[in-house]
C-alpha positions as CSV (number, residue, x, y, z in Angstrom):
1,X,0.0,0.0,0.0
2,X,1.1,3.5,-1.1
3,X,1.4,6.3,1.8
4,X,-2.0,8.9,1.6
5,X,-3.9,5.9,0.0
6,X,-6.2,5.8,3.0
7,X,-9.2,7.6,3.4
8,X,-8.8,8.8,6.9
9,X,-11.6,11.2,8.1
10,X,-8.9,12.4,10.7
11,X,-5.5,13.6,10.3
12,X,-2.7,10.9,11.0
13,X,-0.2,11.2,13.6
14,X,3.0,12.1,12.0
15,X,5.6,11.2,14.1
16,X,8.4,12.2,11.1
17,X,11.5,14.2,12.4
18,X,12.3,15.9,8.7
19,X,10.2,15.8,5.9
20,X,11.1,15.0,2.1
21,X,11.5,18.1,0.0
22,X,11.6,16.4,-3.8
23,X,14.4,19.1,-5.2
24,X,16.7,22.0,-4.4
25,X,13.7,24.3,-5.9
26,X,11.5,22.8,-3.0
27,X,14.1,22.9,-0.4
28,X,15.0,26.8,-0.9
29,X,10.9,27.8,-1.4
30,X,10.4,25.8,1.9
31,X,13.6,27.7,4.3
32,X,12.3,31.0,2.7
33,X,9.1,30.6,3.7
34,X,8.9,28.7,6.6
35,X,8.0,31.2,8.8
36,X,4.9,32.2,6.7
37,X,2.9,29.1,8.6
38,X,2.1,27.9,5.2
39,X,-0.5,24.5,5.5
40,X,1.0,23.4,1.8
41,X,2.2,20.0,2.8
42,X,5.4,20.7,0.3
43,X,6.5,22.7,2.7
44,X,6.6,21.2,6.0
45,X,10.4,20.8,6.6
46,X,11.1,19.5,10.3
47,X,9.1,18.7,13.1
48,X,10.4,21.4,15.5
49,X,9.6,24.0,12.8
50,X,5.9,22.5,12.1
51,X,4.2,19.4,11.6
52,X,0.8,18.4,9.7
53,X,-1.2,17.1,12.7
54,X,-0.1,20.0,15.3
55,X,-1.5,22.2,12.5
56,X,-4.1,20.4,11.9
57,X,-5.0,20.9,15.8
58,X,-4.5,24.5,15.7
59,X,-6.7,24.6,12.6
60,X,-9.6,23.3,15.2
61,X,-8.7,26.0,17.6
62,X,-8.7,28.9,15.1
63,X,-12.3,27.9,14.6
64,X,-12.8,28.3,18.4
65,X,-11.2,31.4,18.9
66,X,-12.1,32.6,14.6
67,X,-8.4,34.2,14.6
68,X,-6.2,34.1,12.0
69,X,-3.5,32.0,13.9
70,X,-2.8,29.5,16.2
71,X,0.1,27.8,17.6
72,X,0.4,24.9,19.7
73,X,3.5,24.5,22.8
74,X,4.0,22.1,25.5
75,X,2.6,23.4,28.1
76,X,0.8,26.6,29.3
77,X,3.9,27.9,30.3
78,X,5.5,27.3,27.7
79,X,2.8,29.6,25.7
80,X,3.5,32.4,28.3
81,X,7.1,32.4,27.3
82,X,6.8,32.6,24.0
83,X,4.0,35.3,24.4
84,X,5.9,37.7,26.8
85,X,9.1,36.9,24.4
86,X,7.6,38.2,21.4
87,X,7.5,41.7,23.2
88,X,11.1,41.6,24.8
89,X,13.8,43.6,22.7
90,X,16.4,43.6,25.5
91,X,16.6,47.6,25.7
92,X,13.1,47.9,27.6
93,X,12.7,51.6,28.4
94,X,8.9,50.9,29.3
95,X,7.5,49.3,32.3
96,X,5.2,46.1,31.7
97,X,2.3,46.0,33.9
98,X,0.9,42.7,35.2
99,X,-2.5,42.5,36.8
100,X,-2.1,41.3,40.5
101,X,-4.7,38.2,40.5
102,X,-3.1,35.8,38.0
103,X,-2.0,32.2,38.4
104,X,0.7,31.7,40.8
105,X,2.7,30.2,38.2
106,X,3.2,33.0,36.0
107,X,3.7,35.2,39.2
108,X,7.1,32.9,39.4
109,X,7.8,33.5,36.0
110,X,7.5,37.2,36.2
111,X,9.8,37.3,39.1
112,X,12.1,34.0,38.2
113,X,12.8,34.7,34.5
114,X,10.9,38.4,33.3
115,X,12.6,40.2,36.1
116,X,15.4,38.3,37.7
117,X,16.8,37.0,34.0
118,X,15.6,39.6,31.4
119,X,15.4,42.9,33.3
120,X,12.4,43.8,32.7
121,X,10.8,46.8,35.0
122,X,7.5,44.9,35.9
123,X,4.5,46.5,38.3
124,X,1.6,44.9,39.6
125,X,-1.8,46.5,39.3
126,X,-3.7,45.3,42.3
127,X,-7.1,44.1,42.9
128,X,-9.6,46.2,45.3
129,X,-11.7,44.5,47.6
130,X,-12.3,41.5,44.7
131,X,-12.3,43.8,41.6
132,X,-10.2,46.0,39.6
133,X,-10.8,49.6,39.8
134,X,-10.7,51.1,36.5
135,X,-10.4,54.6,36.6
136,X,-7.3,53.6,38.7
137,X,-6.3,51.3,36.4
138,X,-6.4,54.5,33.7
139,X,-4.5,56.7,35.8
140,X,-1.8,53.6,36.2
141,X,-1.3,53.7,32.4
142,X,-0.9,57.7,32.2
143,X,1.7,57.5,34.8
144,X,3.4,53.9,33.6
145,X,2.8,53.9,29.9
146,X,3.6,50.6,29.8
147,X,4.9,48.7,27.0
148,X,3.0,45.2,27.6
149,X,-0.5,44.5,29.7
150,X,-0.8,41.1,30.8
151,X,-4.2,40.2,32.1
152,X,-6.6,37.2,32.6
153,X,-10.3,37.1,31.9
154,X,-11.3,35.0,35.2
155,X,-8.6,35.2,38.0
156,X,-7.3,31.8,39.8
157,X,-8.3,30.9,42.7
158,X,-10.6,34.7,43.6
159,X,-12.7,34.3,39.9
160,X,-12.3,37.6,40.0
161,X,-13.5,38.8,36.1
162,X,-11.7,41.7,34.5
163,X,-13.5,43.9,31.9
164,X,-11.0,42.8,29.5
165,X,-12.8,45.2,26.7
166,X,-11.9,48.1,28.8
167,X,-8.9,47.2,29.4
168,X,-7.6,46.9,26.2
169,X,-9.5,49.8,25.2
170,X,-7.6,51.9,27.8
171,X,-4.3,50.2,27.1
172,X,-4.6,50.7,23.3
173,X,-4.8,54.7,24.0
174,X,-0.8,54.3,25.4
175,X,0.3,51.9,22.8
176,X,0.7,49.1,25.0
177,X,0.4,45.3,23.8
178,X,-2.2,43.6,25.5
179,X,-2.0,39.7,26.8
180,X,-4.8,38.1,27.8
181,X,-4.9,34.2,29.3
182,X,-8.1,33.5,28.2
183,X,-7.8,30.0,30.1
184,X,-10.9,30.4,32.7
185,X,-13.3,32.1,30.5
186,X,-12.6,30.0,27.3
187,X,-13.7,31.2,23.7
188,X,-17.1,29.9,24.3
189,X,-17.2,33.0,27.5
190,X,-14.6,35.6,25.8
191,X,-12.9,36.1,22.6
192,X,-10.3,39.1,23.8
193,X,-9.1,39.4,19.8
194,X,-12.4,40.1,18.9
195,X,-11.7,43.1,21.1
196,X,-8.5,44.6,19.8
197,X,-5.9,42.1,22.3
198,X,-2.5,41.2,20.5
199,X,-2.2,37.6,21.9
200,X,-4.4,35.5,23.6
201,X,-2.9,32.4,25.4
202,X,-4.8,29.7,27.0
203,X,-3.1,26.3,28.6
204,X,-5.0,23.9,26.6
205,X,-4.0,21.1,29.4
206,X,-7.5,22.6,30.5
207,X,-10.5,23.1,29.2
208,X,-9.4,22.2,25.4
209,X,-8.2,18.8,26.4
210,X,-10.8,18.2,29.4
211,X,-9.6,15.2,29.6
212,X,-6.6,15.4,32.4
213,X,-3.9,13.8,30.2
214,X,-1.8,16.0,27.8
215,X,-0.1,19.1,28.5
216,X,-0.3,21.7,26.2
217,X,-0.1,25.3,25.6
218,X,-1.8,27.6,22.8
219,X,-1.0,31.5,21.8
220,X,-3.3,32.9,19.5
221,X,-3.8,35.8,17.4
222,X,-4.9,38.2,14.2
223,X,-1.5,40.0,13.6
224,X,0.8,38.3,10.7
225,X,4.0,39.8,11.9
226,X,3.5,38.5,15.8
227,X,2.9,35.4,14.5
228,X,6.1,35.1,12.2
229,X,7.8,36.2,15.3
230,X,6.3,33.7,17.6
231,X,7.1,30.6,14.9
232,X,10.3,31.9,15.1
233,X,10.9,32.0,18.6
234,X,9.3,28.6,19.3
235,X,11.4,27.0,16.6
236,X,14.3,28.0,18.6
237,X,13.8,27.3,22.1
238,X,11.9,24.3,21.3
239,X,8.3,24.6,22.3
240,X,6.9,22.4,19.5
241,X,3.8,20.0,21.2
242,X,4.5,16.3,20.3
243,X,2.4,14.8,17.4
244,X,0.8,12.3,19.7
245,X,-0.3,15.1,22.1
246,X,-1.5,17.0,19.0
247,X,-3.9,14.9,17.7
248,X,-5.0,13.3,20.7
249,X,-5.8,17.4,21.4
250,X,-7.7,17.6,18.5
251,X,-9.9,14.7,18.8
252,X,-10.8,16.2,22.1
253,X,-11.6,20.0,21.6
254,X,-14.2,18.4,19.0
255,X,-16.4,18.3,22.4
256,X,-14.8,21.1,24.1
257,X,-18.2,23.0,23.8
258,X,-20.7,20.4,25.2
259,X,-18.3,19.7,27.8
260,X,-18.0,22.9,28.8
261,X,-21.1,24.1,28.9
262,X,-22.0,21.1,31.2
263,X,-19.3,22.4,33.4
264,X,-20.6,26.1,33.6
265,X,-24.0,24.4,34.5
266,X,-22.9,22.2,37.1
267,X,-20.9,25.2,38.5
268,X,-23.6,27.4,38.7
269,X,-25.8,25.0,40.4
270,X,-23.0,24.0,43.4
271,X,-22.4,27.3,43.7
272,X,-26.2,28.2,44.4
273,X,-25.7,25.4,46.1
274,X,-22.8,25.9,49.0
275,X,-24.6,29.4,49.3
276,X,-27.8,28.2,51.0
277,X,-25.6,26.2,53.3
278,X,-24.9,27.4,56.9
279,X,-21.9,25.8,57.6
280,X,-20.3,27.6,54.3
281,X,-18.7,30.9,55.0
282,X,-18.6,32.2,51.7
283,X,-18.7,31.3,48.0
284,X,-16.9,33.0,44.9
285,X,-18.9,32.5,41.7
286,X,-19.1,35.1,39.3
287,X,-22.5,33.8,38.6
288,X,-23.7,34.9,42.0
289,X,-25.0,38.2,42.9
290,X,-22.8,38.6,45.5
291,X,-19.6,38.3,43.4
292,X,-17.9,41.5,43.3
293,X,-17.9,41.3,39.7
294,X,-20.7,39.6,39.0
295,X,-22.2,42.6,37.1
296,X,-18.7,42.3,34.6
297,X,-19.6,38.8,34.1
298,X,-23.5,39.2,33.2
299,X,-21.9,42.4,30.7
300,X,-19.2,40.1,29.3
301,X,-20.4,36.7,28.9
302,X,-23.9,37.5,27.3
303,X,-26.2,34.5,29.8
304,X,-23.8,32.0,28.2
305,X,-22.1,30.9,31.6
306,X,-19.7,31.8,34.1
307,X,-17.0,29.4,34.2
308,X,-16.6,26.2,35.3
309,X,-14.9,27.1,38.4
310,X,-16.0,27.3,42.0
311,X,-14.0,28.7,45.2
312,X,-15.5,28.6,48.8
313,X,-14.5,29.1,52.3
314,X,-15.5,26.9,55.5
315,X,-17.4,28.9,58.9
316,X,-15.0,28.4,61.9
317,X,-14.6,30.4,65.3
318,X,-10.9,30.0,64.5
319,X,-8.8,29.0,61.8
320,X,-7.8,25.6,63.0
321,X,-11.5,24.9,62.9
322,X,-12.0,25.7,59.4
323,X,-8.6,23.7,58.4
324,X,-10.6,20.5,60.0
325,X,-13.8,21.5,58.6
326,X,-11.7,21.6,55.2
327,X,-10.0,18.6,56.0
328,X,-12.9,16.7,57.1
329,X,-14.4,17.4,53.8
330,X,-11.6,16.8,51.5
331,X,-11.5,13.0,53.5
332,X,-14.9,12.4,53.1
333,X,-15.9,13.4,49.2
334,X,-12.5,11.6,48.3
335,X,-13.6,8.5,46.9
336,X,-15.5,10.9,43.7
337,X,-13.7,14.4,44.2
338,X,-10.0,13.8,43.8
339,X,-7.4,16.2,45.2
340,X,-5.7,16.7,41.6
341,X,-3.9,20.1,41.2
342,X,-5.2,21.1,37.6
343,X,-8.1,21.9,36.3
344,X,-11.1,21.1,33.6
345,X,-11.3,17.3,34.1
346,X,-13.9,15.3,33.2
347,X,-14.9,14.7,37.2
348,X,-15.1,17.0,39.6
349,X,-11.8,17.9,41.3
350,X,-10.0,20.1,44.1
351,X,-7.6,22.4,45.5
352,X,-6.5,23.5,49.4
353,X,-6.2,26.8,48.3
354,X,-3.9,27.6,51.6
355,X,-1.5,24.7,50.6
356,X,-0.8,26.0,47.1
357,X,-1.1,29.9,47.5
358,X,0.6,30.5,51.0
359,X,1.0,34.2,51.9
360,X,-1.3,35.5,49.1
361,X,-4.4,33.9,50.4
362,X,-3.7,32.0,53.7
363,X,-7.4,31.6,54.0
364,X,-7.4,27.9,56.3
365,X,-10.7,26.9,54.9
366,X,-11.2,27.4,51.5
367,X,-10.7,25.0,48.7
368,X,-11.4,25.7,45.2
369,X,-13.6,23.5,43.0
370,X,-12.9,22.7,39.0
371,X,-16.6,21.0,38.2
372,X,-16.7,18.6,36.0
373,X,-19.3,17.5,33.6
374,X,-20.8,14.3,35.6
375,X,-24.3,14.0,36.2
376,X,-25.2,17.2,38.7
377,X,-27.7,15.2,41.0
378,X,-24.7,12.9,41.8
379,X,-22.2,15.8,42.5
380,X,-24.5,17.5,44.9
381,X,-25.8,14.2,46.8
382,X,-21.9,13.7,47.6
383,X,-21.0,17.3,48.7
384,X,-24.3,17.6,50.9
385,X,-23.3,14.2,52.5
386,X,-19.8,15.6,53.3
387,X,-20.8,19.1,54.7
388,X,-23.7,17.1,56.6
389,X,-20.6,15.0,58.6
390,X,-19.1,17.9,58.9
391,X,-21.9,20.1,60.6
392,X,-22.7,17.3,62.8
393,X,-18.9,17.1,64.6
């Protein structure tokens, strides 16, 4: 049997290192192009460069997002380097401002590799009492005039949700580059491009997969020269995703919608949920009324959802009561909510959010909640059963 002979209705893993160019004419077209992100299969040259099925996968997530260009990494750190790289000429004269609430992760990068290694002058616009304060955030930008914005739509663990609109509105008035992890809120919630952002990043371990087991990373944008720039930059430092991870990516964001609006729903309902119950001190859920930025979500996501993503706090006298309340729980729901630090699984997981964020929100009880998108009757029959042990100790 001849190679292509097969009728495939999905693109094949190709696991090729280099690819066969013909002739010198094909060879010379290809390294002169190559950073064009040309889908001509003549012109696919080595896997770290590109690759059919990683393309092929982006393809599906240029659909998602309706941008011009994709392009797959290993990881979603992995797509924050290559994102803040694109925007680092090494003779930085302007400040890049970071918003405050963003995952702790990238907060090490900032401080690890942006500032420690690069030198760049970074500042941290802070959150107020669970929101961002615009008109503060516009007299930041007059003072700063930053060169780069880096935001997220939903915040990790607070779910705090940023007007990203405004923002890059504001931002666009200085000539700054806006960033925008789109992770939380997904395509199906936001599309940030649509509203003048330069890059939007998402780690597609998450909601893309769903499914717990790949890591991969995913920069995304309208802008031909960022893009040659970012092929170019992930050629180098070797960000390519595998071609396994690639198409096993692909087959999954075919269901990345129903999946995920199964999670919003399941979130929505916990989250109604914990907040009827007494021995629940609080609940962040941009879907609730009582959400500092609730009214940001209802403007933003148009009554499609909120986010898959639920964060609440145990009642306690004291804080050693609310880490055994919190304890207690995590014990008892164990068997069906696993303690798995990620995000966007097909079963309901969870986080200590103490253990993981320290200093920044050393709140004993809380725990943060990625729903899943299992049958909702179950999910609540085992938290009630848990907080029920726990309110009878």
């Amino acid at each position: 049997m001849k190679k292509n002979e097969v009728n495939s209705s999905r693109m094949p893993v190709y696991r090729d290192a280099g690819f066969e160019l013909f002739d010198a004419a094909t060879t010379e077209a290809a390294f002169r192009n190559e950073t064009e992100h040309e889908r001509d299969p003549e012109y696919f040259i080595y896997s770290r460069y590109r690759n059919p099925t990683i393309v092929s996968a982006e393809e599906e997530i240029m659909k998602l997002e309706q941008c011009k260009w994709a392009l797959l990494t290993q990881s979603g750190m992995s797509a924050i380097d290559t994102a803040t790289a694109l925007f680092h000429t090494g003779k930085e004269t302007r400040p890049w401002i970071f918003f405050s609430e963003i995952y702790g992760g990238t907060i090490s990068f900032i401080e690890s590799v942006l500032k420690a290694r690069r030198g760049i002058d970074i500042q941290y616009f802070t959150a107020e009492d669970g929101s961002y304060n615009l008109r503060e955030f516009e007299k930041n930008m007059s003072k700063v005039q930053p060169s780069v914005v880096f935001v997220e739509t939903i915040s990790n663990p607070m779910l705090i949700v940023t007007d990203v609109p405004e923002i890059i509105r504001i931002a666009g008035k200085y000539g700054s580059k806006v960033i925008v992890d789109n992770t939380f809120a997904t395509p199906y919630l936001s599309k940030p491009l649509d509203d003048g952002a330069d890059i939007v990043i998402h780690s597609a371990t998450k909601y893309f997969s769903g499914h717990g087991n790949l890591s991969a990373g995913v920069i995304c944008g309208n802008d031909k020269d960022i893009m040659k720039s970012a092929i170019e930059y992930r050629k180098f430092v070797g960000h390519m995703l595998s071609p396994d991870d690639a198409y096993r990516l692909q087959t999954q964001i075919q269901s990345f919608r129903l999946r995920f609006v199964r999670q919003c729903s399941n979130a929505s309902k916990l989250a109604a949920f914990l907040n009827e119950r007494s021995i629940i001190g609080k609940v962040w859920y941009p879907g609730l009324k009582s959400h500092k930025t609730h009214h940001i979500a209802a403007k933003l996501f148009n009554a499609k959802g909120f986010g898959g993503m639920v964060t609440f706090d145990f009642e306690g006298s004291n804080p050693e009561e609310k880490r055994i309340r919190r304890d207690k729980f995590i014990s008892h729901v164990s068997e069906k909510i696993k303690l798995i630090p990620t995000l966007g699984d097909p079963h309901t997981i969870l986080m200590p959010v103490e253990a993981v964020w320290g200093k920044k929100y050393p709140e004993p009880g809380m725990l943060r909640l990625s729903l899943g998108f299992e049958e909702y009757d179950e999910l609540e029959d085992t938290v009630a059963a848990a907080l029920d042990s726990i309110q009878s100790l």
